[in-house]
Backbone as numpy.savetxt, mean C-alpha at the origin, in Angstrom:
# Nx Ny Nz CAx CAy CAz Cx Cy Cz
1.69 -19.07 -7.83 0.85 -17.87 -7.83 1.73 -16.62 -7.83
1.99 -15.76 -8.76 2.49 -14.20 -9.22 1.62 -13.39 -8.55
2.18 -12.01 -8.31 1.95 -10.92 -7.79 2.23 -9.99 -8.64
1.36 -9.48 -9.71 1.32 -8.20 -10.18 1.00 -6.74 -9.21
2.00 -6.12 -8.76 1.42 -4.86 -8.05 1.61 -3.47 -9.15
0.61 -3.19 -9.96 0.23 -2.04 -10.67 0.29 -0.63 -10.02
1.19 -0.54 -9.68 1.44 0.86 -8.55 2.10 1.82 -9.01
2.27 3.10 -8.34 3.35 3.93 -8.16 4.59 4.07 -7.56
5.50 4.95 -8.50 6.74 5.12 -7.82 6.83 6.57 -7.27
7.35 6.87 -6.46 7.39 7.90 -6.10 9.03 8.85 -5.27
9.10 9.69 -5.58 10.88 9.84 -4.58 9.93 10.94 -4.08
10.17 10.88 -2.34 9.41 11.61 -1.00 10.71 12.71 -0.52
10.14 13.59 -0.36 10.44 14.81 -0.34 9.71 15.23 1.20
10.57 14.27 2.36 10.18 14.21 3.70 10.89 15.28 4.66
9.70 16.42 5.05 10.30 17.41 6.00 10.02 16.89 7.39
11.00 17.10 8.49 10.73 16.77 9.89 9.91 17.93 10.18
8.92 18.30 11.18 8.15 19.39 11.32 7.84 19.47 13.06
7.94 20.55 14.04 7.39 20.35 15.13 5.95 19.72 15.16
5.14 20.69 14.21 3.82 20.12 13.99 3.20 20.17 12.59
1.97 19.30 12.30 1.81 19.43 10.76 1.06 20.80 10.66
1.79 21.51 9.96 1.24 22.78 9.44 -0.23 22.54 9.05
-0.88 24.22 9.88 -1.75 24.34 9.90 -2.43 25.13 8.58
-3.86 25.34 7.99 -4.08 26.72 7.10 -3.68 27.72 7.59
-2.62 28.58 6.80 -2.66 29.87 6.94 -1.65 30.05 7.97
-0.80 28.81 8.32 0.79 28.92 8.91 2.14 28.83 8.01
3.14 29.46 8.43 4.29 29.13 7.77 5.15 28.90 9.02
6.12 27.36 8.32 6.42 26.64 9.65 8.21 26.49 9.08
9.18 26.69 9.88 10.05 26.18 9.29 10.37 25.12 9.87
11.34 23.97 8.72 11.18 22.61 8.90 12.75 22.11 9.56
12.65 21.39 10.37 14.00 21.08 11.03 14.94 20.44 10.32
14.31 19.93 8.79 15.51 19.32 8.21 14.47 18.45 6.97
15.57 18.34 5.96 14.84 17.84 4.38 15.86 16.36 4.10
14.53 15.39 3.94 15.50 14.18 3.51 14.97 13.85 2.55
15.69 12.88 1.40 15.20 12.67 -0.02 14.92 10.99 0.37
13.53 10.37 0.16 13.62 8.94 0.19 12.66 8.36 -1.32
12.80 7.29 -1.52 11.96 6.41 -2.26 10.46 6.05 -1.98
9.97 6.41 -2.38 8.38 6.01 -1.90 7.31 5.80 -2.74
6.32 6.00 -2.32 5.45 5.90 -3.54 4.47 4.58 -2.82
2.80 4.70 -2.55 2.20 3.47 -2.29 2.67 2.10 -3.00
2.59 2.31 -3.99 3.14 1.00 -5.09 4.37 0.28 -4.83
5.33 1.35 -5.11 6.71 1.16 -4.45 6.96 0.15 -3.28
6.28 1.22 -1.95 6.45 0.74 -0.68 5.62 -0.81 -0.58
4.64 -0.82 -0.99 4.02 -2.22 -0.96 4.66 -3.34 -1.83
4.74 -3.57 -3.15 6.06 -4.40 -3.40 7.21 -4.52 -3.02
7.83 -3.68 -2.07 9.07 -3.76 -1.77 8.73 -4.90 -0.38
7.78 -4.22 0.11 6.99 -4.86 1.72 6.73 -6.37 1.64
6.43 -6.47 0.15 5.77 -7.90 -0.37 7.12 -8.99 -0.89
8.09 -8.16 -1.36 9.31 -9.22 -1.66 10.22 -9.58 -0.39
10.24 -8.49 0.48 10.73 -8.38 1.87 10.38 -9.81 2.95
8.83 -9.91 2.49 8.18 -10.49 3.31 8.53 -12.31 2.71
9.02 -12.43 1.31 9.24 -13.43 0.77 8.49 -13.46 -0.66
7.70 -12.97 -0.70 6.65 -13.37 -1.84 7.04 -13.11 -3.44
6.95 -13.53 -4.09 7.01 -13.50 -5.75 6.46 -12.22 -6.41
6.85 -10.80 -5.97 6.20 -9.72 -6.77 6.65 -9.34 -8.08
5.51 -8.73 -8.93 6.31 -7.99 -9.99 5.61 -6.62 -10.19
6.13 -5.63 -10.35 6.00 -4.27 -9.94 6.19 -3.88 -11.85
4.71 -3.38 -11.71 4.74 -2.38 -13.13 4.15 -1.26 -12.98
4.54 -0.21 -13.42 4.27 1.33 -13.48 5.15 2.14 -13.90
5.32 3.43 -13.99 6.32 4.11 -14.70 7.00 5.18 -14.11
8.22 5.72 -14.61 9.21 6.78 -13.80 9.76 7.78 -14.87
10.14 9.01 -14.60 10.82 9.49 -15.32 12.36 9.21 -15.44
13.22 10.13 -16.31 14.21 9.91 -15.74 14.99 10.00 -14.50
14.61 10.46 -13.88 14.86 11.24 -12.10 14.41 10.10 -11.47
13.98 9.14 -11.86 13.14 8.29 -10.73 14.06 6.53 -10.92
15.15 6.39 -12.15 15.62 5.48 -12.13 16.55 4.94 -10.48
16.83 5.61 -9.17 17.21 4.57 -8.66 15.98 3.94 -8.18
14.89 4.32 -8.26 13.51 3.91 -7.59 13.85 2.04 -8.05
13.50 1.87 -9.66 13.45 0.77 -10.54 14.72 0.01 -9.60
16.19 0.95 -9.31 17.16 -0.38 -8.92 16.68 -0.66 -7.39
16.13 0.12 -6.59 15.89 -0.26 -4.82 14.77 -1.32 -4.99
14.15 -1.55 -6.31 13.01 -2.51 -6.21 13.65 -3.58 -6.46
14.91 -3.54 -7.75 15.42 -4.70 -7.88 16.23 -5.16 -7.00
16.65 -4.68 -6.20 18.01 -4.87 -5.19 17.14 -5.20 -3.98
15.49 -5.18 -3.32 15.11 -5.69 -2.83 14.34 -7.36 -3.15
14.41 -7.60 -4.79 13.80 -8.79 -5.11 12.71 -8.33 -6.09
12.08 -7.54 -5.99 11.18 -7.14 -6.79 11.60 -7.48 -8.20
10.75 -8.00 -9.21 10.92 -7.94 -10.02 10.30 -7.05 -11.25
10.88 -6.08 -12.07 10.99 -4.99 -12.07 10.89 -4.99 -14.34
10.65 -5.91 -14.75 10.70 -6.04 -15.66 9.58 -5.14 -16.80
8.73 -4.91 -15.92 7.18 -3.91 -16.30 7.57 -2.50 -16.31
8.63 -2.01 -15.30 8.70 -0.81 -15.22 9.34 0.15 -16.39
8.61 1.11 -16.39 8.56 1.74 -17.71 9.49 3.24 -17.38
10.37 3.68 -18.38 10.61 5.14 -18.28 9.86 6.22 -18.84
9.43 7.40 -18.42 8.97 7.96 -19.44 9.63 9.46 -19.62
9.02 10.75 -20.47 9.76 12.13 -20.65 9.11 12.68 -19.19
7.96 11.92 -18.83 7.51 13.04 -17.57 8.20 12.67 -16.53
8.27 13.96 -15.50 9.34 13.60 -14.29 8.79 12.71 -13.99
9.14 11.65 -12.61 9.03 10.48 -11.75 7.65 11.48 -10.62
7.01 10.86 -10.11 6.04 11.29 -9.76 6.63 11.34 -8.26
6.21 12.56 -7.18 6.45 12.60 -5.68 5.59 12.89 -4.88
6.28 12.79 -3.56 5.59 13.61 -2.52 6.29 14.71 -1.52
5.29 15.23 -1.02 5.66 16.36 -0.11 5.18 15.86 1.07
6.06 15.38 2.05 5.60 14.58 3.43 6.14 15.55 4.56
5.36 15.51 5.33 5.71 16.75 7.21 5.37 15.31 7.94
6.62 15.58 8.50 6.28 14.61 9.70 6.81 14.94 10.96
5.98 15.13 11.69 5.76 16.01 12.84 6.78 15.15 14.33
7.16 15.85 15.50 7.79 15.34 16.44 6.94 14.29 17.06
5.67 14.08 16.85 5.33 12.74 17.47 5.59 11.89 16.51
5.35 11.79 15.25 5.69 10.62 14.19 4.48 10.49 13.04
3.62 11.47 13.33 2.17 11.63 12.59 2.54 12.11 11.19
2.02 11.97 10.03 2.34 12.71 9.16 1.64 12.88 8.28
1.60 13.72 6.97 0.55 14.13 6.44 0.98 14.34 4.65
0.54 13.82 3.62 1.39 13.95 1.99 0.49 14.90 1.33
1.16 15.24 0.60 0.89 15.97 -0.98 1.36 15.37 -1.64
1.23 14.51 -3.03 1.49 14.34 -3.71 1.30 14.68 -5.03
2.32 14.05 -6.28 2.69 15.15 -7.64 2.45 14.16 -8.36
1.78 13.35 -9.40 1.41 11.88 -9.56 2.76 12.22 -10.93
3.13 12.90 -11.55 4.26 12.74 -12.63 4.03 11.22 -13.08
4.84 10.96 -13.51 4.76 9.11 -14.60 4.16 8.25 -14.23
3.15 8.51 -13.17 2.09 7.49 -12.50 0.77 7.45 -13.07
0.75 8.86 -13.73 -0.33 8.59 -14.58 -0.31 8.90 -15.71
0.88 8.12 -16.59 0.96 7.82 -17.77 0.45 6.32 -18.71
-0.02 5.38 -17.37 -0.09 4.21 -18.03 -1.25 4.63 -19.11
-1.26 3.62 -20.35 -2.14 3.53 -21.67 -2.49 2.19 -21.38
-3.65 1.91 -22.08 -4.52 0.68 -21.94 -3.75 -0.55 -23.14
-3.10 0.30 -23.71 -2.33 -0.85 -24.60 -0.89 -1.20 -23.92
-0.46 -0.60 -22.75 0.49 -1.09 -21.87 -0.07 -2.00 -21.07
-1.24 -1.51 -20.30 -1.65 -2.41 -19.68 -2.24 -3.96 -19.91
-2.61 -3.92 -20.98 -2.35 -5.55 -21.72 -1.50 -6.02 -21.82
-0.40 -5.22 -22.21 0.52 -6.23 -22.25 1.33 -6.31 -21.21
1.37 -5.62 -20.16 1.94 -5.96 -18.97 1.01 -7.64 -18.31
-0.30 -7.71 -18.46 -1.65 -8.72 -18.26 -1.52 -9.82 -19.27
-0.78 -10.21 -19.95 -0.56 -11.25 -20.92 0.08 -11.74 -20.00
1.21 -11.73 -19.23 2.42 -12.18 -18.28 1.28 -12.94 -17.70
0.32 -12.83 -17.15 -0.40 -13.61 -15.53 -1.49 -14.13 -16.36
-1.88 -14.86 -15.23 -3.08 -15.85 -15.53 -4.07 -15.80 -14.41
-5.17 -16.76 -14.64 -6.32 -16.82 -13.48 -5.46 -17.76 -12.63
-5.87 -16.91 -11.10 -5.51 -17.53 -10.01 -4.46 -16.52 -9.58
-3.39 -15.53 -10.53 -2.43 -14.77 -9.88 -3.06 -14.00 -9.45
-2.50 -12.51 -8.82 -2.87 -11.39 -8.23 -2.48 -10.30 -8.80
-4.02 -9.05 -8.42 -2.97 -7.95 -8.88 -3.65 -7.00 -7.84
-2.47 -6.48 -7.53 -2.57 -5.20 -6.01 -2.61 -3.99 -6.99
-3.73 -2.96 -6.09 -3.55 -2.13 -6.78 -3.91 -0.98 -5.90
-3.66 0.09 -5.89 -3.53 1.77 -5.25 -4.17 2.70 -5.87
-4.37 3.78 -5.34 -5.07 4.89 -6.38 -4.21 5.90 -6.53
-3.02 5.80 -6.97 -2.01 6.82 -7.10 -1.51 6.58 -8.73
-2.47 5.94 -9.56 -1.93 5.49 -10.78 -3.23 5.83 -11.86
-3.51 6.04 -12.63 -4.54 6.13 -13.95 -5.05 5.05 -14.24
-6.02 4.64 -14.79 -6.70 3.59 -15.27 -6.91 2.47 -14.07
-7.10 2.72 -13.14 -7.44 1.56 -12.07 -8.91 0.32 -12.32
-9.77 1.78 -13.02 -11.04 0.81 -13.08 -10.46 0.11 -14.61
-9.84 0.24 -15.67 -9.70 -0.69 -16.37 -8.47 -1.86 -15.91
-7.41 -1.32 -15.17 -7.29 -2.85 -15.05 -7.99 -3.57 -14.01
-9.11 -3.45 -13.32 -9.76 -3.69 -12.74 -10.79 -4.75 -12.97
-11.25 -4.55 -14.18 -11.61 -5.10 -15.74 -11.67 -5.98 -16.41
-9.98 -5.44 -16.40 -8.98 -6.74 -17.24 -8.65 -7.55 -16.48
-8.07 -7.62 -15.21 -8.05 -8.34 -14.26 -8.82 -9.78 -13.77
-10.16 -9.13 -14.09 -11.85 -10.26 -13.55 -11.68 -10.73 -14.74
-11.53 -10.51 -16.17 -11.79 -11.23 -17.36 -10.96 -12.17 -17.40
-9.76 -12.08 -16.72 -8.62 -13.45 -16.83 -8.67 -13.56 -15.49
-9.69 -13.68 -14.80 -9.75 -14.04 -13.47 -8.88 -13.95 -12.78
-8.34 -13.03 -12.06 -7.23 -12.84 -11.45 -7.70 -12.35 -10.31
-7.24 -12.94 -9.19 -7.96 -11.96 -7.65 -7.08 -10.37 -7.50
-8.45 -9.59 -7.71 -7.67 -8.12 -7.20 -7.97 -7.99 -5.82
-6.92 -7.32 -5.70 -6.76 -6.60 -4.67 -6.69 -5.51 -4.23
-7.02 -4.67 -3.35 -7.27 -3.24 -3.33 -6.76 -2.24 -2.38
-5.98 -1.45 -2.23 -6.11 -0.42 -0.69 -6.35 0.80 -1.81
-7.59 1.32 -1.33 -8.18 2.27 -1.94 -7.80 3.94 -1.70
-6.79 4.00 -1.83 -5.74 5.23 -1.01 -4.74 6.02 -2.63
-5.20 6.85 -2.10 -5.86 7.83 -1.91 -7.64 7.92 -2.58
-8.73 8.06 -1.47 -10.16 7.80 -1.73 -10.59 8.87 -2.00
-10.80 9.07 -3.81 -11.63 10.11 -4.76 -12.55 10.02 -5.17
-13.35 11.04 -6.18 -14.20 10.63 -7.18 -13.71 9.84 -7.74
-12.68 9.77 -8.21 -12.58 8.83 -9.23 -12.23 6.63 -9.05
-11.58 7.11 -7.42 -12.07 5.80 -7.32 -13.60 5.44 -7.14
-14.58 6.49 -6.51 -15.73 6.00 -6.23 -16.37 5.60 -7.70
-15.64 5.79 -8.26 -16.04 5.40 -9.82 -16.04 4.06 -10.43
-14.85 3.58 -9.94 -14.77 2.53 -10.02 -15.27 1.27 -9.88
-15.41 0.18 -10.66 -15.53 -0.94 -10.07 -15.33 -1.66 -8.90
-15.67 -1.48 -8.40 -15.24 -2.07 -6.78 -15.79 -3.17 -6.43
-16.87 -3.89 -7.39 -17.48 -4.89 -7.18 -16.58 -6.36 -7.66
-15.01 -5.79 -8.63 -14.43 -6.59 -8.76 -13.57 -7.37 -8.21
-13.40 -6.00 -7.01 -12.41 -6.28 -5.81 -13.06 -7.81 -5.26
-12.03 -8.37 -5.14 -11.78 -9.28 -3.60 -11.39 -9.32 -2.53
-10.28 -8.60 -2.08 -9.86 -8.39 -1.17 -9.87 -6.57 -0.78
-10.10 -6.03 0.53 -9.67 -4.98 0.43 -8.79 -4.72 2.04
-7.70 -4.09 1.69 -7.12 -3.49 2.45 -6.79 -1.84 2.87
-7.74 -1.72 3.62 -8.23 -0.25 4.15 -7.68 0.19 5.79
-7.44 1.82 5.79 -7.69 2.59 6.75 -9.28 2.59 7.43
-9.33 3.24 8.78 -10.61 4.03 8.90 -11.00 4.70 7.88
-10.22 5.74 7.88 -10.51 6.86 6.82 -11.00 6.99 5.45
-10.51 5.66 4.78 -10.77 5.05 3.45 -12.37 4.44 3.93
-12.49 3.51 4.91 -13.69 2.90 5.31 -14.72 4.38 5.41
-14.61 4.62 5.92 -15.40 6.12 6.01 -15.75 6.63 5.20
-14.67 6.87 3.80 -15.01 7.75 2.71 -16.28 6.61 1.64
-16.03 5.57 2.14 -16.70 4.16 1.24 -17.58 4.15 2.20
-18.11 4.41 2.81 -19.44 3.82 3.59 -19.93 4.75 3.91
-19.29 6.03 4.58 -20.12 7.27 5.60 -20.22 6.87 6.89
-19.93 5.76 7.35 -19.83 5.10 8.81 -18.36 5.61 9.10
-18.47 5.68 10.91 -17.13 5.97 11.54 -17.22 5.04 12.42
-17.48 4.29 13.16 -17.50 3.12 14.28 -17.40 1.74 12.97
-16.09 1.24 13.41 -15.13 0.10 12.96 -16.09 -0.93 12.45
-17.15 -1.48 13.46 -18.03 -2.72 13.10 -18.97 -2.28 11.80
-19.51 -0.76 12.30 -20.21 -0.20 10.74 -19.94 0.04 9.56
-18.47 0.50 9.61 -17.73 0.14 8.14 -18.23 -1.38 7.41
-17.29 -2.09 8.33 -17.32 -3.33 7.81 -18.27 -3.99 7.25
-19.98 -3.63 8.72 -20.81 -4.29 8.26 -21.72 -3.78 6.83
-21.77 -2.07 6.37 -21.37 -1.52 5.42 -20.65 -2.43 4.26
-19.69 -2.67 4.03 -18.38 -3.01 2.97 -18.86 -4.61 2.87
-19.80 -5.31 3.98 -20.34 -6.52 3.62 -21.59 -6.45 2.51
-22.46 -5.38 3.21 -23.65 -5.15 2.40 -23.29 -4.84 0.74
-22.38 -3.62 0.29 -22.20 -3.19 -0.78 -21.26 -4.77 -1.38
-20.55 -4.91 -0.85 -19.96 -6.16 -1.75 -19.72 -7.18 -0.86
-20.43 -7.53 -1.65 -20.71 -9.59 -0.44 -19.86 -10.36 -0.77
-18.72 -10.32 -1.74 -17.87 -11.06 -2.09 -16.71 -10.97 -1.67
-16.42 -9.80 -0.84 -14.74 -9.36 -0.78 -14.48 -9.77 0.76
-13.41 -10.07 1.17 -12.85 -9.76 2.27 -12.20 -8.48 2.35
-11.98 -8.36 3.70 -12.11 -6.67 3.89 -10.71 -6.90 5.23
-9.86 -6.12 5.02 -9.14 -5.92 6.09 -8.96 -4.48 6.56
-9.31 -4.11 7.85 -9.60 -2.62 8.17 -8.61 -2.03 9.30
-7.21 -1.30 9.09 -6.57 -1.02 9.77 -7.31 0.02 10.99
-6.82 0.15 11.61 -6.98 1.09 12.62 -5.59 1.98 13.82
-5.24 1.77 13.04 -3.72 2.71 13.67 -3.16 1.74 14.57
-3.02 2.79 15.95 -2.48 2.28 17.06 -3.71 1.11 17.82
-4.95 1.20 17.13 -6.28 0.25 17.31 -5.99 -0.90 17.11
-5.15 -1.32 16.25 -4.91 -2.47 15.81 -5.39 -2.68 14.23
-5.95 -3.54 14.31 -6.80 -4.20 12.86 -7.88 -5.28 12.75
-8.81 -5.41 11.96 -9.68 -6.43 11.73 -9.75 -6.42 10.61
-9.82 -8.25 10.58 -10.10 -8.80 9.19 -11.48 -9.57 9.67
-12.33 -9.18 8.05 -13.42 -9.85 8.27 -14.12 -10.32 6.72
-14.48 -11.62 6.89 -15.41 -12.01 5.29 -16.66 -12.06 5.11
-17.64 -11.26 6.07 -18.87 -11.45 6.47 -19.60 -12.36 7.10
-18.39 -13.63 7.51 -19.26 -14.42 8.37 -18.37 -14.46 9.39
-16.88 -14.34 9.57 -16.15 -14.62 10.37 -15.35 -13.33 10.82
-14.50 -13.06 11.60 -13.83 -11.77 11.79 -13.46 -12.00 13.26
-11.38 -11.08 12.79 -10.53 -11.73 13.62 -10.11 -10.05 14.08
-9.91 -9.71 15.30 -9.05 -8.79 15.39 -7.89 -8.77 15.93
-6.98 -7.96 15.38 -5.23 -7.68 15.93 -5.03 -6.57 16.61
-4.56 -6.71 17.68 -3.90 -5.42 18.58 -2.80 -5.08 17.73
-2.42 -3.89 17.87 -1.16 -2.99 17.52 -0.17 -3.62 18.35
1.18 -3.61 17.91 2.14 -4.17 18.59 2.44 -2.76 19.27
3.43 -2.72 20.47 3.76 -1.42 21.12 4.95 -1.67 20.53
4.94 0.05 20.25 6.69 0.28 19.72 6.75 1.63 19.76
7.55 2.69 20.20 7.66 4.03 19.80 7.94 4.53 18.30
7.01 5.26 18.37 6.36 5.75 16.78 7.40 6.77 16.15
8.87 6.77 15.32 9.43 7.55 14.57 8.70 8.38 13.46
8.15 7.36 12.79 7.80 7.65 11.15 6.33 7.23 10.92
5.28 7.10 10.83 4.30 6.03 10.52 4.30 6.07 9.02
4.75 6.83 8.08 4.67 7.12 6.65 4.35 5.83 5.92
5.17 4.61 6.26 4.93 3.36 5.14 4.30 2.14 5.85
3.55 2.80 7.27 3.70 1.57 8.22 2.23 0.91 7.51
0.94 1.24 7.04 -0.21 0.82 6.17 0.56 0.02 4.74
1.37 0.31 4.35 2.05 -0.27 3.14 2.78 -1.40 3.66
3.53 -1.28 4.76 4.30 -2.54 5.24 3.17 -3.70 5.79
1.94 -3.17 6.77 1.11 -3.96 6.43 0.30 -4.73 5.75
0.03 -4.47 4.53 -0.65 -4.16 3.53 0.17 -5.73 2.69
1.52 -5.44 2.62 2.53 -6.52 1.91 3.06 -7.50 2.73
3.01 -7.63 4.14 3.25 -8.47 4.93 1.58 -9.26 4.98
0.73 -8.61 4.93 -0.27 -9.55 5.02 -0.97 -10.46 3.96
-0.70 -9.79 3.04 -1.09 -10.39 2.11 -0.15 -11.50 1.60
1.41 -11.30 1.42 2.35 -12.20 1.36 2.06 -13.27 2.51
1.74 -13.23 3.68 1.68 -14.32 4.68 0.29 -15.50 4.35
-0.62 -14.49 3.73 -2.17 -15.31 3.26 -1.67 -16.49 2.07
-0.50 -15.50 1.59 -0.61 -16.41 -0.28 0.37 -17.28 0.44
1.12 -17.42 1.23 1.41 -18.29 1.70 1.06 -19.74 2.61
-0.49 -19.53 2.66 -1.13 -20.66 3.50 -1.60 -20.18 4.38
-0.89 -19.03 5.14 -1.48 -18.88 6.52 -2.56 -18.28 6.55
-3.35 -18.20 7.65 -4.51 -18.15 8.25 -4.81 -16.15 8.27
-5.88 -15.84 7.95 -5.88 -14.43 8.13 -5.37 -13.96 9.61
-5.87 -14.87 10.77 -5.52 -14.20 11.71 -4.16 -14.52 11.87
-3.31 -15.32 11.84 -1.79 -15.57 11.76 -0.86 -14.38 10.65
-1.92 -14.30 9.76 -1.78 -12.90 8.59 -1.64 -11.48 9.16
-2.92 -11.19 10.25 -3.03 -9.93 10.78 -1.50 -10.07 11.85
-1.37 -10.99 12.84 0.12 -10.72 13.76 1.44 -10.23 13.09
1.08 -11.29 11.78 2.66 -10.89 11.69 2.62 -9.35 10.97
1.73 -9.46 10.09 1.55 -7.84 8.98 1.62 -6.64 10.55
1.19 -7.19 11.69 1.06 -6.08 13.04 2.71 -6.16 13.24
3.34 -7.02 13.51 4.48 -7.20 13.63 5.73 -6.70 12.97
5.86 -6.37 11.37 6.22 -5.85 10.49 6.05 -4.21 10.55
5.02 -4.31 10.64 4.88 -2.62 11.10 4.97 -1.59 12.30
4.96 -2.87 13.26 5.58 -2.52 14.41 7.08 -1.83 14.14
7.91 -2.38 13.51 9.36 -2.21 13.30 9.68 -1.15 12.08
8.36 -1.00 11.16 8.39 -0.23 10.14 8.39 1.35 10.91
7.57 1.64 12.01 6.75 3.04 12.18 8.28 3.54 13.48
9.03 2.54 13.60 10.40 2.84 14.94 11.24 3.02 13.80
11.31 3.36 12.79 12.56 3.64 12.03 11.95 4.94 11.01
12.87 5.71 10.43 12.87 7.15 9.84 12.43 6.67 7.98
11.79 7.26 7.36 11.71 7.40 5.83 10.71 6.16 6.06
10.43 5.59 4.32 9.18 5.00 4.04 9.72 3.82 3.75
10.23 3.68 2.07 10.91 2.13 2.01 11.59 1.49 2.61
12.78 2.21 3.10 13.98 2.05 3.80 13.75 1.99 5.28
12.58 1.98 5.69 11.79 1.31 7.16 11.77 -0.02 7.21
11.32 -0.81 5.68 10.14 -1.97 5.56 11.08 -2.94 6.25
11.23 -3.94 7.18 11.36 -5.07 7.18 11.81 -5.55 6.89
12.80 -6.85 6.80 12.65 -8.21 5.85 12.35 -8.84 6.91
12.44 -10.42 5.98 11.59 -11.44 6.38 12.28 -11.40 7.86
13.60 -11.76 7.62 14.30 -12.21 8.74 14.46 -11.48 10.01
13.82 -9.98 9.80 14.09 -9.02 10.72 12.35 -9.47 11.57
11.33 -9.71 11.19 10.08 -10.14 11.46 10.27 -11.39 12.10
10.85 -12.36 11.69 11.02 -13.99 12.24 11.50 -13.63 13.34
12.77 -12.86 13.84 13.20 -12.30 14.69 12.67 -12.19 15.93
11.92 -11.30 15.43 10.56 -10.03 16.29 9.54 -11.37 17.13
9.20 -12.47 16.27 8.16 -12.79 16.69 8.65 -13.80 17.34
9.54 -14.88 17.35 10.78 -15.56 18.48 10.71 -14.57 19.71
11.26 -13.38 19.49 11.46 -12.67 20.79 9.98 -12.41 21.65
9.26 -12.91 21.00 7.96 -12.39 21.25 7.00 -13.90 21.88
């Protein structure tokens, strides 16, 4: 079973900040670091880390080629990724002295994919592989599409939640991996059980995994549902810690294990992701997680 993750790349443009600037403040920033990021990015990297068979397609400018080598030099396989004339797409991240933080992003070569790329990136897989996908990229509801027609289980964290994902097909999804916040923008519910029971009603087919910060997490398929405490750890960064989850859990499922054996360790992974500085260069590997959970 392959892992197509149809994502973005992104190079983060991370200011340290006392606090996240308010409307109508000007704040100066304690210091500017350049990292790799990008939802897409950070989640395949999270997903080869974790062990799993990814392959990462989307596009960069020229400015964005070491992005393509940190994917390959983590395992990713990187054969989809495309250059293009538009810059590499970024962000503008504040991340404040508790560890909270807040993006702008510049989508540049993320939303260049064409529907005749995207076939032929979809010739590679078959029914039964996967394809992860983000809303930081163009055409989501068609490969969304293309995806169900060669039966392929999608997968979803619906982040950043627009019109234009509400546009989308979402009935193709199978799996989803969500914030509150995302649950919220998809339902209009704010209490955790109402999302869910919400996200059962609208699509009766998907499993649903619903982060909740320092809350922990629940996974649920409409008949069953497991919840995970947050691991304790002092909070540096949280920037990639939903992405490190996101690829640790899902890599642990395609591996046999059990959703709730899925939710510990993906809690576990991100435990160690949100105690270290920047986004990719947080994630994990396997062996740093095996570690964690021995000691544990």
């Amino acid at each position: 079973m392959k892992i197509l993750n149809f994502g973005s790349l992104n190079i983060d443009y991370t200011y340290r900040v006392p606090h996240i600037v308010v409307p109508g403040e000007t704040l100066t920033s304690k210091s500017l670091e350049v990292y790799p990021g990008g939802k897409g990015l950070n989640q395949s990297i999270a997903l080869a880390r974790a062990g799993a068979e990814v392959y990462h397609a989307g596009m960069i400018g020229a400015d964005g080629c070491f992005l393509k080598q940190l994917c390959e030099e983590s395992g990713v396989d990187v054969r989809y990724i495309r250059e293009m004339e538009t810059r590499t797409g970024n962000a503008i991240i504040q991340v404040s002295d508790e560890g909270q933080n807040c993006i702008l992003l510049y989508a540049g070569a993320n939303r260049e994919n064409t529907k005749e790329y995207v076939d032929q990136v979809l010739e590679g897989f078959d029914a039964g592989d996967v394809l992860l996908l983000q809303n930081e990229i163009n055409l989501v509801d068609y490969l969304m599409e293309a995806a169900k027609q060669k039966q392929m289980t999608v997968v979803l964290n619906p982040s950043p939640f627009d019109d234009y994902m509400k546009g989308c097909p979402l009935e193709k999804v199978d799996i989803f991996l969500m914030n509150e916040v995302e649950g919220n923008q998809i339902t209009g519910k704010v209490e955790p059980n109402e999302i869910l029971q919400d996200m059962h009603f609208r699509y009766p087919q998907a499993k649903v995994v619903l982060t909740l910060g320092e809350k922990g997490a629940i996974y649920s398929d409409g008949k069953v549902s497991f919840c995970q405490s947050a691991i304790q750890t002092k909070a540096v960064d949280t920037t990639a810690a939903g992405d490190t989850f996101t690829g640790y859990y899902l890599a642990a499922v395609l591996d046999g294990q059990t959703p709730k054996e899925a939710l510990l360790r993906a809690a576990r992974a991100s435990a160690i992701a949100v105690s270290r500085a920047g986004a990719s260069i947080s994630i994990p590997n396997k062996q740093e997680v095996d570690q964690c959970e021995r000691a544990q």
